[in-house]
FIKOLZA-1660 file (N, C-alpha, C; in steps of 0.1 Angstrom, whole numbers, plus 5000, padded with zeros to 4 digits):
% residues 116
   i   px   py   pz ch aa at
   1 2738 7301 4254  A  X  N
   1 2741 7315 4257  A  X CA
   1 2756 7317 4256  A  X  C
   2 2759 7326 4251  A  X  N
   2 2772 7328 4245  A  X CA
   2 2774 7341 4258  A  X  C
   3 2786 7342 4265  A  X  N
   3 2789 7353 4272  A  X CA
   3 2798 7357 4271  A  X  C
   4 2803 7373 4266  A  X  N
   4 2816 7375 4262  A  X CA
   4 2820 7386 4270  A  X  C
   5 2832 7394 4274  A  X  N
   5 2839 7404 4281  A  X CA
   5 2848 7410 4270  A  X  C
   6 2846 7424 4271  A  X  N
   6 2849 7431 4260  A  X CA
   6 2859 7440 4267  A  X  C
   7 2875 7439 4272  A  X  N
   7 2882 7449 4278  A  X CA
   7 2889 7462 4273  A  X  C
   8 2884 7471 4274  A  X  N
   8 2893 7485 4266  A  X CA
   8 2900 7491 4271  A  X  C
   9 2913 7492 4269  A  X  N
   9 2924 7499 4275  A  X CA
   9 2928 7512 4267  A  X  C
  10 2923 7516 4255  A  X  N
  10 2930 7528 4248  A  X CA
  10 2923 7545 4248  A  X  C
  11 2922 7552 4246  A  X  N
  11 2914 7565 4248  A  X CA
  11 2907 7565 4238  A  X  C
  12 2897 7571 4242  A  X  N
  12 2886 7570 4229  A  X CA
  12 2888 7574 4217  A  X  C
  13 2899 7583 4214  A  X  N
  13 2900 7590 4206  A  X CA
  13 2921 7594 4201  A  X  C
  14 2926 7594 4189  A  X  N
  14 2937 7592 4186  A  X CA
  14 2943 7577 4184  A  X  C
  15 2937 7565 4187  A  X  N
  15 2938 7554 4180  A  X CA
  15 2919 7546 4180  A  X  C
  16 2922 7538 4172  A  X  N
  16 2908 7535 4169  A  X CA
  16 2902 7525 4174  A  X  C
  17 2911 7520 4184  A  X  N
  17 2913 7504 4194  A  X CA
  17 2897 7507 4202  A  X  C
  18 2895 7513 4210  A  X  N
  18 2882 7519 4216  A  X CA
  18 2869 7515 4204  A  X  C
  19 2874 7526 4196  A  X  N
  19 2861 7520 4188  A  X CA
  19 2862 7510 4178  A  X  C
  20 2872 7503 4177  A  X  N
  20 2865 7489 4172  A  X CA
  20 2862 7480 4179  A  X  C
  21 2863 7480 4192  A  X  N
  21 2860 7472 4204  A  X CA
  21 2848 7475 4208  A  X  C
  22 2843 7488 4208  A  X  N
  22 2824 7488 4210  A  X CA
  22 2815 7488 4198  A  X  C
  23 2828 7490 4180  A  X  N
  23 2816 7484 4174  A  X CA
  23 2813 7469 4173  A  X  C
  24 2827 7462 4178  A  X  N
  24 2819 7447 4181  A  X CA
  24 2813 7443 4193  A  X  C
  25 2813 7454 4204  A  X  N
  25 2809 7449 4217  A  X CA
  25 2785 7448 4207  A  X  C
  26 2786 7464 4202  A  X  N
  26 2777 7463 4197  A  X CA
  26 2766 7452 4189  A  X  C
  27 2780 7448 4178  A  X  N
  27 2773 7441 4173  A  X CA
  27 2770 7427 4177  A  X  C
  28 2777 7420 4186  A  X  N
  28 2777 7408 4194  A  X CA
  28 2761 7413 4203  A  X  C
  29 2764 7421 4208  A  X  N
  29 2751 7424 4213  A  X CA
  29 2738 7420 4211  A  X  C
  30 2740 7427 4198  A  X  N
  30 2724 7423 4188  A  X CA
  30 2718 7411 4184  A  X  C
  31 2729 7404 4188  A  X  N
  31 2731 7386 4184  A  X CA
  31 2721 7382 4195  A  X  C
  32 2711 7368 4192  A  X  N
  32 2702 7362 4197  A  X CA
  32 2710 7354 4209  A  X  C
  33 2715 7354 4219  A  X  N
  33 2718 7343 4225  A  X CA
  33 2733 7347 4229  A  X  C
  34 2733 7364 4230  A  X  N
  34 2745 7367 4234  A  X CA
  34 2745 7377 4244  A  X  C
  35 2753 7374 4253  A  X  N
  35 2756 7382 4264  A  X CA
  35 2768 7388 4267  A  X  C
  36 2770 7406 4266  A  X  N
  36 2777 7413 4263  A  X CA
  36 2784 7422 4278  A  X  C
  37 2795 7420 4281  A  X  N
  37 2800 7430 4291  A  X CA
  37 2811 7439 4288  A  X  C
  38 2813 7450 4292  A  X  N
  38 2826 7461 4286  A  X CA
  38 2827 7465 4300  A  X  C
  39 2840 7460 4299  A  X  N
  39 2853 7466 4307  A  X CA
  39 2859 7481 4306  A  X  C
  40 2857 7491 4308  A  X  N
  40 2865 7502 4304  A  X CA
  40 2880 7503 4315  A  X  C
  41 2895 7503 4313  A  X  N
  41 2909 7503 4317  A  X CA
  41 2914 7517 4313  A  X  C
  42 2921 7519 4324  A  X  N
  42 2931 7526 4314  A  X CA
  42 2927 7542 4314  A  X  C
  43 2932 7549 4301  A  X  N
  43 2927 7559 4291  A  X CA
  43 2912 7554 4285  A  X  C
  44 2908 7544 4287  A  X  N
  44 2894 7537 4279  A  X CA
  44 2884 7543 4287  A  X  C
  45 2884 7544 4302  A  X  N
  45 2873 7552 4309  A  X CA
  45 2870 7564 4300  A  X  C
  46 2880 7573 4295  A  X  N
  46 2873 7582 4287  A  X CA
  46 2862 7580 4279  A  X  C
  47 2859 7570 4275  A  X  N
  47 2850 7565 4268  A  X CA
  47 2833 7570 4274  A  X  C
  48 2835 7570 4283  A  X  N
  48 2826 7570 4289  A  X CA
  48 2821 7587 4299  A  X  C
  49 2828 7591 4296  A  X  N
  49 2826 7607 4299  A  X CA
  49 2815 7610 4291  A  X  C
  50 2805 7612 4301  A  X  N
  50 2790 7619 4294  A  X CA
  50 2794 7637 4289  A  X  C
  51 2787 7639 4279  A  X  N
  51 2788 7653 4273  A  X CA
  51 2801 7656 4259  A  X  C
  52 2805 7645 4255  A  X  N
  52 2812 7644 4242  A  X CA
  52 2809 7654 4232  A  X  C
  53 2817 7658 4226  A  X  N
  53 2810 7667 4215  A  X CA
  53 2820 7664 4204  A  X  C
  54 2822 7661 4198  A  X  N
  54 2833 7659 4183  A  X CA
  54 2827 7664 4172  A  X  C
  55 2833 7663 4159  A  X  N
  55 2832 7674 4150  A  X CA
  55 2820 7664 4140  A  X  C
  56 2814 7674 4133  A  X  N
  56 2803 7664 4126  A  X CA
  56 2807 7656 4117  A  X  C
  57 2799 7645 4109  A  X  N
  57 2804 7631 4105  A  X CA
  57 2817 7627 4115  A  X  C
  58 2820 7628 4122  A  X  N
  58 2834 7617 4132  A  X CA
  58 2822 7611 4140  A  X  C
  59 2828 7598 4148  A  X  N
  59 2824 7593 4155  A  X CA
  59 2819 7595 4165  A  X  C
  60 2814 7593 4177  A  X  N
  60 2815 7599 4193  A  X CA
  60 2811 7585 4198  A  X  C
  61 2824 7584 4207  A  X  N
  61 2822 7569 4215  A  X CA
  61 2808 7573 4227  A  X  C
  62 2809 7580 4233  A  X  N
  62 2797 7582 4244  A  X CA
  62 2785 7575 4237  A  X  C
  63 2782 7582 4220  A  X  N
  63 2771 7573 4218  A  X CA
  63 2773 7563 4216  A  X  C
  64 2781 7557 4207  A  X  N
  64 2784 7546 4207  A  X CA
  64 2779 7535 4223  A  X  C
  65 2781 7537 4234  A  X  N
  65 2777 7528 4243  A  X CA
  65 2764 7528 4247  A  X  C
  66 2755 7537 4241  A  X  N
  66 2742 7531 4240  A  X CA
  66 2736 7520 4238  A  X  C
  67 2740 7518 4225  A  X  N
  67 2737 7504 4219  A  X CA
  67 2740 7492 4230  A  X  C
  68 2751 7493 4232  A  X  N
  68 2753 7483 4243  A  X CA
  68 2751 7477 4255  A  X  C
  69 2745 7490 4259  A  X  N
  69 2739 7489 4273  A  X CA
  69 2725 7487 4270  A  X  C
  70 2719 7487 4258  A  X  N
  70 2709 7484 4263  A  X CA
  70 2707 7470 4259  A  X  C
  71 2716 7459 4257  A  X  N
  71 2719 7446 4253  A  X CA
  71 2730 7440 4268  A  X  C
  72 2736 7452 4272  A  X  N
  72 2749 7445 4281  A  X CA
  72 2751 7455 4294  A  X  C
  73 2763 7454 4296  A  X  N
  73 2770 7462 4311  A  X CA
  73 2779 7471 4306  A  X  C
  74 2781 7475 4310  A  X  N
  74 2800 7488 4306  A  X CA
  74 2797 7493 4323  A  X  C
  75 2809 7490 4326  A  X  N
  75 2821 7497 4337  A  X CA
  75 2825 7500 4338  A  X  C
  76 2831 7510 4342  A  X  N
  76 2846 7516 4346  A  X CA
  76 2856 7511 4356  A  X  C
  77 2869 7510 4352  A  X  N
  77 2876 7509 4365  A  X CA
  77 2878 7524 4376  A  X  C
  78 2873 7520 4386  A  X  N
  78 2874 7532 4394  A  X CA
  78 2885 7539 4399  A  X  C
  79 2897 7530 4400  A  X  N
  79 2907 7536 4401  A  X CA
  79 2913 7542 4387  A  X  C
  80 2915 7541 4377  A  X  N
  80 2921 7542 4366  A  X CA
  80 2907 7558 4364  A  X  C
  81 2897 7556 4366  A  X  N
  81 2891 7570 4367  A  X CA
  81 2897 7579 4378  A  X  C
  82 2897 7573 4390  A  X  N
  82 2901 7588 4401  A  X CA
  82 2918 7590 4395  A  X  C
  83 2924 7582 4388  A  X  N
  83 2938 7591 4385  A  X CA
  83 2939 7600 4374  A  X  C
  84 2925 7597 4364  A  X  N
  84 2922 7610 4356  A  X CA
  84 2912 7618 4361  A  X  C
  85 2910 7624 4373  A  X  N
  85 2903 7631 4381  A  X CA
  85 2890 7631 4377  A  X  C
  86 2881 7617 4373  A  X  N
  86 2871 7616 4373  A  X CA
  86 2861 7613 4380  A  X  C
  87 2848 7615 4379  A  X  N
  87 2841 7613 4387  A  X CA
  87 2828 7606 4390  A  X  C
  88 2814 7596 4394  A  X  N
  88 2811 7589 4386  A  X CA
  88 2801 7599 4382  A  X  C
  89 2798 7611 4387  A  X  N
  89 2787 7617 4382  A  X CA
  89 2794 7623 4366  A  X  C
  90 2800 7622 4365  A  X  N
  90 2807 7623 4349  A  X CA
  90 2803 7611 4340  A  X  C
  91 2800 7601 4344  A  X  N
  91 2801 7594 4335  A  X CA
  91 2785 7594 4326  A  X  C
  92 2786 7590 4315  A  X  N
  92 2775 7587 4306  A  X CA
  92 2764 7575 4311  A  X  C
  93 2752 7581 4310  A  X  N
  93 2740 7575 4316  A  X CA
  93 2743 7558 4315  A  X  C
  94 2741 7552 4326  A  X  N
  94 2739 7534 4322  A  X CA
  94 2753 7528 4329  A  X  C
  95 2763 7536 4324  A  X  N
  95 2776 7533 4328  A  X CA
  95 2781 7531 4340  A  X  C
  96 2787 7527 4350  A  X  N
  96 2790 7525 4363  A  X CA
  96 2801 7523 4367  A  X  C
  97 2808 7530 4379  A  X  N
  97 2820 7529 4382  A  X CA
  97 2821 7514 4391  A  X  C
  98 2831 7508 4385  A  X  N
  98 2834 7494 4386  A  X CA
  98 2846 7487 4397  A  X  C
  99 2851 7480 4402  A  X  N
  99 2859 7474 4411  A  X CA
  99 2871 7462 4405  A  X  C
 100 2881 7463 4405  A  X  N
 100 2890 7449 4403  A  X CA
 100 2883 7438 4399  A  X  C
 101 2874 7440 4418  A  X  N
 101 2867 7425 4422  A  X CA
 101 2855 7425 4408  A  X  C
 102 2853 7433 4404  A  X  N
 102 2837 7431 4395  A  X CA
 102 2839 7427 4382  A  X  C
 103 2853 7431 4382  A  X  N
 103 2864 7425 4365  A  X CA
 103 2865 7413 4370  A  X  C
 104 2870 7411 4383  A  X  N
 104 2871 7395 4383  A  X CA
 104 2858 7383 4380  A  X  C
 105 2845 7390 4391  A  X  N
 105 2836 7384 4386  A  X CA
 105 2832 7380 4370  A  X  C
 106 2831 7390 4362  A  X  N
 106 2831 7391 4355  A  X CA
 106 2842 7383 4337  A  X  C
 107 2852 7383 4346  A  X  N
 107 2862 7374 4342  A  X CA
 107 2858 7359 4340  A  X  C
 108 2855 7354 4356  A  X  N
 108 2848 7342 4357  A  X CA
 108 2837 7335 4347  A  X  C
 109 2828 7346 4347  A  X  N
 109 2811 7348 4345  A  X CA
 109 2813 7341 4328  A  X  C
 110 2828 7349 4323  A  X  N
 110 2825 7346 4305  A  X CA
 110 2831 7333 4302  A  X  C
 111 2828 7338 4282  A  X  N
 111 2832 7322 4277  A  X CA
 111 2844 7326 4273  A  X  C
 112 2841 7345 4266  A  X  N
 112 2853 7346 4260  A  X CA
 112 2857 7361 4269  A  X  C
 113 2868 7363 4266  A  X  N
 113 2879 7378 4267  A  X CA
 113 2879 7383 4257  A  X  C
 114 2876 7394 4251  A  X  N
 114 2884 7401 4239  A  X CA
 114 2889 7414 4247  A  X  C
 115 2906 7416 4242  A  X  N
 115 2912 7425 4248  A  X CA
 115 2911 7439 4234  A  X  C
 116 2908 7445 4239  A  X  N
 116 2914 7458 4230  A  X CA
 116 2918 7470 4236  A  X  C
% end
């Protein structure tokens, strides 16, 4: 079993760091014998704001973490959310507002870190 931690620090949108970090969180995912966690930091909690709307053909990270969750975890850090006045009933279904301590477990838990 392969366990990996996928950490996002950028905003979903205006650099592309976010989403190439959930299209590999995804595609590790789908992998037989892999176990997938996402960290949302930062500007990256945006990611996770349920009710996205972007312009047609663009991307939309919100969906984007479907895929993932139904293979893995996504978090949020809770503080780095309450300083962008968020809240967890904002967040996108599955997603959960998260703790230091639950990065750390989590830290522990893997094989690997990928930072984005």
């Amino acid at each position: 079993m392969h366990r990996i931690l996928i950490i996002l620090n950028d905003a979903p949108y205006g650099s592309e760091r976010s989403y190439n970090g959930l299209r590999l969180a995804d595609s590790l995912a789908r992998k037989e014998g892999v176990e997938v966690r996402v960290f949302l930091m930062g500007d990256s909690v945006m990611c996770a704001k349920s009710g996205q709307i972007t312009p047609q053909g663009y991307y939309n990270v919100e969906r984007m973490l479907k895929p993932v969750l139904r293979h893995g975890q996504v978090a949020t850090c809770g503080t780095c959310m309450e300083a962008r006045g968020m809240t967890p009933d904002m967040l996108a279904g599955g997603v959960h507002k998260g703790t230091l301590e639950e990065l750390t477990d989590w830290t522990l838990w893997s094989d690997r870190i990928l930072n984005f």
